[in-house]
C-alpha positions in Angstrom: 67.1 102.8 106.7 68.3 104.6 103.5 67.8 102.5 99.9 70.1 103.4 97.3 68.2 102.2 94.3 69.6 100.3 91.6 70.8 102.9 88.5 68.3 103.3 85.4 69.5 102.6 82.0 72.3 100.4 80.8 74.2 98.8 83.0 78.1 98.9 81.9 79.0 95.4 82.9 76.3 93.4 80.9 78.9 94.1 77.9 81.0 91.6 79.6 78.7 89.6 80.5 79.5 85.8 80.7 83.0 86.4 79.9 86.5 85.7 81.2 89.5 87.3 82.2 91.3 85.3 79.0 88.8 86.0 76.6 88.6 89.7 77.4 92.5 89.5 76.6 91.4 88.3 73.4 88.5 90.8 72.9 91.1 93.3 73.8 93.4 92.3 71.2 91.0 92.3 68.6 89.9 95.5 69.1 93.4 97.4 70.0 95.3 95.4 67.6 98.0 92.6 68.1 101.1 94.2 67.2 100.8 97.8 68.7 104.4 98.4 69.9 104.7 99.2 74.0 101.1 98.4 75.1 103.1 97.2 78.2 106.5 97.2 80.1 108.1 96.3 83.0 111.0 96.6 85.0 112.8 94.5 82.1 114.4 96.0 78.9 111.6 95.9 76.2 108.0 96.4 76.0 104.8 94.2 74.9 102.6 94.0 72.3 98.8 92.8 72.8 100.8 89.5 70.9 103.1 89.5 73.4 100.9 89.3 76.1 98.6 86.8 74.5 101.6 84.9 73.9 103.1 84.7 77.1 99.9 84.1 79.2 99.1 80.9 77.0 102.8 79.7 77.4 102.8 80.5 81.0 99.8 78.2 81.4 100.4 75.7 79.3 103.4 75.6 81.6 101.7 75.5 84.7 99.0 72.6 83.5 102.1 70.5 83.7 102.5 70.6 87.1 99.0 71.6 88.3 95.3 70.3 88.2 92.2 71.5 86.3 90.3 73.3 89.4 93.4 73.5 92.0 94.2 76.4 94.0 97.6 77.5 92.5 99.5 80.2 94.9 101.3 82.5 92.8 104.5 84.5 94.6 105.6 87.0 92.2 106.3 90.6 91.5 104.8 93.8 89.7 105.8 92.4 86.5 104.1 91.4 83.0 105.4 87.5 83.6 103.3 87.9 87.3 99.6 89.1 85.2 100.5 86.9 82.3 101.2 84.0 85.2 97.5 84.9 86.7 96.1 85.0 83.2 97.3 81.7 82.0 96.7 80.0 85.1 93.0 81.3 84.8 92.7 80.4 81.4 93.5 76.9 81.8 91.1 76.1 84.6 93.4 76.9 87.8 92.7 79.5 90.5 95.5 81.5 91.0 95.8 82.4 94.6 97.7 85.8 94.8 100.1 85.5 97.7 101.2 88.9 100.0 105.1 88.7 99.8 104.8 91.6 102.3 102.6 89.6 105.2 105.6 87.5 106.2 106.0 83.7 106.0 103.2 83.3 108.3 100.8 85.3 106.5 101.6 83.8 103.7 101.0 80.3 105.4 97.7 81.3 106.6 96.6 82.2 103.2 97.7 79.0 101.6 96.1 76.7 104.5 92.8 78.9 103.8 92.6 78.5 100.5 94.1 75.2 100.8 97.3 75.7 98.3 99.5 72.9 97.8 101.5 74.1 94.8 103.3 77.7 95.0 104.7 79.5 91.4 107.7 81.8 92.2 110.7 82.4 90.7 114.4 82.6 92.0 115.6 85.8 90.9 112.2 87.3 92.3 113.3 85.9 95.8 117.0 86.6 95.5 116.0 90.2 94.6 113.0 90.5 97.0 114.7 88.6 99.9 112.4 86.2 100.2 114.4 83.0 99.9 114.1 82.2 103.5 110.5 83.0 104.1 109.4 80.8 101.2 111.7 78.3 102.0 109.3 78.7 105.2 106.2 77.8 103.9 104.9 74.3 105.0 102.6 71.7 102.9 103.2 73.5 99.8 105.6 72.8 97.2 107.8 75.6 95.2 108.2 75.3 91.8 110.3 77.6 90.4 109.3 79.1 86.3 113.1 79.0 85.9 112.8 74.9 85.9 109.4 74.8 84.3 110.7 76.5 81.0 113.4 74.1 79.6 109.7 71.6 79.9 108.3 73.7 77.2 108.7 71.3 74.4 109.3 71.2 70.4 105.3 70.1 70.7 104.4 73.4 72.8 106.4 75.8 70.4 104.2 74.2 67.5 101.2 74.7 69.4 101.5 77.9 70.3 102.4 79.2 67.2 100.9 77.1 64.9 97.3 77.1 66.8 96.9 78.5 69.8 98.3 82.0 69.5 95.3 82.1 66.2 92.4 80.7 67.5 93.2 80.9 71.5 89.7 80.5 72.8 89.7 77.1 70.6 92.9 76.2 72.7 92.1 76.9 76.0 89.0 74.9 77.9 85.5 76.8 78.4 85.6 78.5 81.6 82.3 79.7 83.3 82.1 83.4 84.1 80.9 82.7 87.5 84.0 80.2 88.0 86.6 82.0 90.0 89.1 83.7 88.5 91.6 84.8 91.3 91.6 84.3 95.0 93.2 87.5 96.7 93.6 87.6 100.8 92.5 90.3 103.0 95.1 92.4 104.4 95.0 90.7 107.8 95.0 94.0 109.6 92.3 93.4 111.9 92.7 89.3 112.6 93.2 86.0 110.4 93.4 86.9 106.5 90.7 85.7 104.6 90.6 84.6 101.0 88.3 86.5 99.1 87.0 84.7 95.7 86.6 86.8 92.9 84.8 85.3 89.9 85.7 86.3 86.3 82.4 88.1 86.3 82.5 90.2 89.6 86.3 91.4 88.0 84.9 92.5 84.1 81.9 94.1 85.8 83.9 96.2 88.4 86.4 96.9 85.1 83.1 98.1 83.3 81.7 100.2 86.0 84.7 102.2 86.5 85.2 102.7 82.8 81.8 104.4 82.6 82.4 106.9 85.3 86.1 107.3 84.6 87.2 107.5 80.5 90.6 105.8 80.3 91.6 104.3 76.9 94.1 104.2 74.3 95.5 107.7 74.5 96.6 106.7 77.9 99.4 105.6 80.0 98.8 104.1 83.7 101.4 103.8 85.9 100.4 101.0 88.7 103.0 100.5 91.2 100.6 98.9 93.3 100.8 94.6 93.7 98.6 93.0 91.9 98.2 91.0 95.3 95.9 93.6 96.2 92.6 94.1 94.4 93.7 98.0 93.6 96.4 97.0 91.8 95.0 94.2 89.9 91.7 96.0 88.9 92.2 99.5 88.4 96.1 99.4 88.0 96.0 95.9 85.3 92.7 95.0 84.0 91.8 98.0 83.7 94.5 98.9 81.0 94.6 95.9 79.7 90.9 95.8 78.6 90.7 99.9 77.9 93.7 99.7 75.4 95.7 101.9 78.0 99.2 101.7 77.8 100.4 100.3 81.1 103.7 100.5 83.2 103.9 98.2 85.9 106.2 99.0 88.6 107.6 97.0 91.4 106.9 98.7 94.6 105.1 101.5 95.6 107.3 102.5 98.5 109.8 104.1 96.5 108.9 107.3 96.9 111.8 109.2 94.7 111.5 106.6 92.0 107.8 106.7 90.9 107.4 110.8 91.0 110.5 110.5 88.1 109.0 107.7 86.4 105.6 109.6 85.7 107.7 112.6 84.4 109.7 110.2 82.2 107.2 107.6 81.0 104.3 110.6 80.5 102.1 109.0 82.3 98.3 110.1 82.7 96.4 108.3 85.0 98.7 107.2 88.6 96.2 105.0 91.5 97.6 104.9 95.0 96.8 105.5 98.5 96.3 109.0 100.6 99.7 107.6 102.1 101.7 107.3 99.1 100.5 110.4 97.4 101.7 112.1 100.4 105.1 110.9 100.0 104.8 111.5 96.7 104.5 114.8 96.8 107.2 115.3 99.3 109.7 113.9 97.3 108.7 115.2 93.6 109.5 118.4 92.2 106.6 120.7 90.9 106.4 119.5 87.2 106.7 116.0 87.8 103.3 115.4 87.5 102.4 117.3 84.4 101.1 114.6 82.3 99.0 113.7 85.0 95.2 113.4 83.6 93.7 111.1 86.5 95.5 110.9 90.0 92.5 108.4 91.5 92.5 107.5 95.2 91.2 104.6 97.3 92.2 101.8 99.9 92.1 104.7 102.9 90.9 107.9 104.0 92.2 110.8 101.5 93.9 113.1 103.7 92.7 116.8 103.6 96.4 118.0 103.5 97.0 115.0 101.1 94.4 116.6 98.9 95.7 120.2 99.7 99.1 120.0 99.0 98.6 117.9 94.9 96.2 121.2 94.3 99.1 123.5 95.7 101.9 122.0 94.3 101.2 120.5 91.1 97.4 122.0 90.3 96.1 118.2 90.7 92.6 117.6 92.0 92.9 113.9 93.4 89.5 111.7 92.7 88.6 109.6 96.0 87.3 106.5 95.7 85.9 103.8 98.1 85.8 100.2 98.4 86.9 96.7 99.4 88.6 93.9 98.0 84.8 92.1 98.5 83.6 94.2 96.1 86.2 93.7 93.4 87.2 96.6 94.8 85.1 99.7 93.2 82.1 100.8 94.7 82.1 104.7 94.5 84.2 107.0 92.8 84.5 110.8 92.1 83.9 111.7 88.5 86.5 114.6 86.9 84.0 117.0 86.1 82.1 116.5 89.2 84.6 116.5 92.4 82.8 116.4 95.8 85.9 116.4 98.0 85.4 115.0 101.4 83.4 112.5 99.7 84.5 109.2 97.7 81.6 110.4 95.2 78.6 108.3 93.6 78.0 104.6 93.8 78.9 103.0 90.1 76.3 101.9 88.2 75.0 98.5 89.1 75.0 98.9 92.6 72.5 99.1 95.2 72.8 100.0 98.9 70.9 100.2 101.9 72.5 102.1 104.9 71.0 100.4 108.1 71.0 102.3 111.8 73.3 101.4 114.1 72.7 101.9 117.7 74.7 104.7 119.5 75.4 106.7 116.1 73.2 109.8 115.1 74.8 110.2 112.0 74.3 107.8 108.9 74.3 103.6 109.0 76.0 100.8 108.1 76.5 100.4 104.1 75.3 97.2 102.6 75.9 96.5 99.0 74.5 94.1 96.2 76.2 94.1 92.6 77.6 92.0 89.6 80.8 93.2 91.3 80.3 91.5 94.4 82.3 88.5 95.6 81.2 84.8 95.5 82.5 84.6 98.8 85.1 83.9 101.4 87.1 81.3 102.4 88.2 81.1 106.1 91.2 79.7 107.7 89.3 77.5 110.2 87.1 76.3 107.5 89.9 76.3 104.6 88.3 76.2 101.1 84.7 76.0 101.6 83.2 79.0 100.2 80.6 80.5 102.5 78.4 83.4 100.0 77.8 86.7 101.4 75.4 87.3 103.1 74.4 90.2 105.8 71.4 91.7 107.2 70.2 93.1 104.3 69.8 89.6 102.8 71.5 86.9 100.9 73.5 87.9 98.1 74.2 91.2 99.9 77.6 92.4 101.5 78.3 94.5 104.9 81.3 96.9 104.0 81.1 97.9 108.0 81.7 101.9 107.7 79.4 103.8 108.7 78.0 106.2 106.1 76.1 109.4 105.0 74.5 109.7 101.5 73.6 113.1 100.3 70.5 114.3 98.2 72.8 113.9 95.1 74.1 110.6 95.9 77.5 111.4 96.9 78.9 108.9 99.7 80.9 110.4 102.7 82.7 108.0 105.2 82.0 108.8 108.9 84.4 105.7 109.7 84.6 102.1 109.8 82.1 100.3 112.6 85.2 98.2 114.0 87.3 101.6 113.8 84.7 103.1 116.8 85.7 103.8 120.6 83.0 103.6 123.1 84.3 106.3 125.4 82.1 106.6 128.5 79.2 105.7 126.6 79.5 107.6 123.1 80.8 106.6 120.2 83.8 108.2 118.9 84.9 107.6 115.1 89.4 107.0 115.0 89.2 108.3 112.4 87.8 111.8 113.3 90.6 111.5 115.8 93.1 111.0 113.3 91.7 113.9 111.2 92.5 116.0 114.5 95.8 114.8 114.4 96.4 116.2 111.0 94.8 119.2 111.5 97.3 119.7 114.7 100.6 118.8 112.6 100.1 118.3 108.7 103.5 116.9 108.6 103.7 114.0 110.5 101.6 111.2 110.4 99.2 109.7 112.5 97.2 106.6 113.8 95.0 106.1 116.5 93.6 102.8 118.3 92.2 102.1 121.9 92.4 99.8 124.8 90.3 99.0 127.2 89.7 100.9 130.0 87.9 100.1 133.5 86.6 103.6 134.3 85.9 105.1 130.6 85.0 101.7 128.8 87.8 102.4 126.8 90.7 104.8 126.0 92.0 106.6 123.1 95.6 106.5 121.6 97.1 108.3 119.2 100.3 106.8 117.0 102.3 109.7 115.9 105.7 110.8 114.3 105.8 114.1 116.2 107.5 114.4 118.7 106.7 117.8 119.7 102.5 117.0 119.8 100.5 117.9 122.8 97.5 117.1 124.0 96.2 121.0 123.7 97.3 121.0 120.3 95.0 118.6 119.9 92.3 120.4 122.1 93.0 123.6 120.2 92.9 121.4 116.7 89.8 119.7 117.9 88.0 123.0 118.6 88.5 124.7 115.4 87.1 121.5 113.8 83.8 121.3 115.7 85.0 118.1 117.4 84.0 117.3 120.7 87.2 117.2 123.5 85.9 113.5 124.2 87.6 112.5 120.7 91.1 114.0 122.4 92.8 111.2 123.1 94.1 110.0 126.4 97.6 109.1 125.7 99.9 109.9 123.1 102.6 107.3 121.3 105.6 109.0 120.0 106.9 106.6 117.3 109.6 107.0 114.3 107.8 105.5 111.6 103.6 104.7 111.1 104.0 100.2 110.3 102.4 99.8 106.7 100.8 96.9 105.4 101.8 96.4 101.5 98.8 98.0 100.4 100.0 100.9 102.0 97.4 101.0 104.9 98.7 101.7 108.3 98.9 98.0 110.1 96.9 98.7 113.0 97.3 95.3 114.0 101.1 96.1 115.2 100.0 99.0 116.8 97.7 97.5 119.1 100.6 95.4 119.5 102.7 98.1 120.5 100.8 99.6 123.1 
């Protein structure tokens, strides 16, 4: 067993110590100051001020204590838009627990997550579901009732204007009930991509800590400009790509989707953005489709979610002289565990653990190389909920201990501390009797044709145990380019795999992961 010990000196998230998500809104407009013009904007005309956010979040959930319960489980259906934070924000500030719903998973993902974290009241809005196309899947969802903010506004009475202007927009922790830090502030759902989705519960704490620890690795504040297309559904999105700017004093440009690939390379140009977060998958796309000084403002192009691919990497240094920073985690951990640091870039690693966080790596059996990471930290989740035990929080807990959460990739950890992912421990094919990592397979792949993409899963198989198979867009790949690719990578031919999927397009979840639930389907 390898102990990563817990950092020496300050720790970065006792300065947020027994806060909330509302009241380091408030901290944050203190310090940045209320009326500075385009802190935010959206997809609307206009921008925000700190004041504008402040204002819309209490408005927002002043609105939504009308029709909801201190406590309740709130599901909240909306877009990549200031109204969809400042909805989460209210909602937290007033004692609910928003419950971020995946518009992307499907009616029925969406009805497992609110049966698991046993939602009874869904906040959408029309045009978000005209627009989206949504109408019919939310119309879908059973046990829950929609209430549209459309309908909610007109309830906003002569009596809430006076409040909120006269009071609450002044003294707005006086207005809003004492929250407990360790109270959750946002329930967000796994991405489903390996069984049931499960409801992850994020406390205000385990957030501002995670925001903290990434802020003392990575130095983003008010000279900067994040662009986050990625949902705030997903814990990338809302930590890195929202908190994040909201606390730092970032400028922020929140963007819809991440799948438009032209779109986003010509808002960064146009917007002069300095910091973009994304996946290796995006990126790639990315790049495809932008031309070489699109990116120029480009300070921080941070990584995470999935494996950075080497030609990923390759081509941002090529083309637009962009070292990408790859980072690791999970939405348990709020999502930041490790991340590379600018002035000290270890690629083929997601760099050092932040500060805060301890680790053990424990053996696992039929694997030479590295262990199984457990972590412990203020950004840890409280726990989960589970959809056959909906809304009873079970703690984490793993081998390690109680408190303590198995990530399940295997990993090595250098003499300097830098992290490398072998692979995740469900992502393993026992292939007559050694295990082979998918995502070494994968990696072969790439190496045989940069261009396309790439997935590989595995059945079971009576003579072998089981059998490799490899998703891929090229239809020209052969199994001794593989051999060949394989062989100049120091692989061994049993990661080769058996059989070889031509398909037109890799399935993506929302968070831009490949959906490797569909493609065991497939086979």
């Amino acid at each position: 067993m390898i102990s990563t010990p817990r950092e020496t000196g300050p720790n970065p998230a006792d300065s947020c110590s027994g806060q909330t998500l509302f009241a380091a809104l408030v901290s944050a407009t203190r310090r940045h100051g209320r009326n500075a013009p385009a802190q935010w904007e959206d997809q609307k005309p206009g921008t925000y001020s700190y004041a504008d956010l402040l204002k819309m979040t209490l408005a927002l959930g002043r609105l939504a204590g009308k029709v909801t319960a201190p406590g309740e489980h709130v599901g909240v259906l909306m877009p990549n838009m200031a109204a969809g934070v400042g909805l989460m924000l209210g909602l937290s500030a007033f004692g609910r627990v928003p419950c971020m719903l995946n518009y992307t998973a499907g009616s029925e993902g969406m009805q497992s997550a609110c049966q698991t974290a046993r939602v009874r009241t869904v906040l959408t809005s029309r045009l978000f579901l005209t627009k989206a196309g949504l109408v019919e899947q939310a119309a879908a969802l059973r046990d829950v009732r929609l209430i549209y903010l459309e309908d909610l506004r007109p309830r906003f009475n002569l009596a809430d204007k006076v409040w909120l202007l006269g009071f609450a927009l002044w003294f707005p922790l006086a207005a809003t009930p004492k929250i407990d830090a360790e109270f959750p502030a946002v329930v967000l759902f796994t991405s489903g991509s390996e069984g049931k989705p499960k409801g992850v519960v994020l406390s205000h704490r385990a957030l501002l800590a995670n925001v903290a620890q990434i802020l003392d690795r990575i130095q983003i504040g008010p000279d900067d400009k994040v662009l986050n297309a990625l949902p705030i559904f997903h814990s990338f999105g809302l930590t890195a790509g929202t908190l994040l700017p909201m606390i730092s004093g970032a400028r922020l440009v929140l963007y819809t989707s991440p799948l438009h690939f032209k779109v986003i390379p010509e808002l960064v140009r146009e917007k002069r953005c300095t910091v973009l977060f994304g996946t290796s998958a995006f990126f790639n796309h990315y790049a495809r489709n932008a031309e070489a000084d699109a990116f120029k403002t480009l300070k921080y192009v941070v990584a995470g979610a999935e494996k950075l691919a080497d030609t990923v990497r390759q081509t941002w240094r090529d083309k637009f002289g962009i070292d990408i920073l790859e980072g690791y985690g999970a939405t348990e951990t709020a999502p930041v565990l490790a991340v590379n640091h600018p002035d000290d870039n270890r690629p083929g690693t997601v760099g050092r653990l932040l500060a805060g966080i301890e680790a053990k790596v424990l053996p696992v059996a039929g694997i030479e190389l590295g262990g199984e990471l457990h972590v412990r930290g203020p950004n840890i989740m409280s726990g989960y909920y589970r959809f056959d035990a909906p809304g009873v929080l079970e703690p984490p807990e793993s081998e390690a201990g109680e408190g303590w959460y198995n990530m399940g990739d295997v990993v090595t950890v250098d003499a300097d501390g830098f992290v490398s992912i072998q692979g995740r421990l469900k992502r393993f094919a026992k292939v007559a009797g050694e295990m082979v990592s998918l995502e070494v397979v994968e990696a072969i792949a790439r190496a045989a044709s940069a261009e396309a993409m790439h997935a590989a899963t595995c059945i079971s198989d009576a003579a072998r145990g089981e059998l490799i198979v490899l998703f891929t867009t090229d239809s020209e790949l052969t199994r001794d380019q593989l051999a060949a690719a394989a062989r100049g990578l120091g692989y061994p031919e049993i990661a080769i795999p058996k059989r070889i999927r031509v398909v037109e397009a890799l399935p993506l979840l929302g968070t831009g992961k490949v959906d490797y639930m569909r493609l065991k389907q497939e086979k």
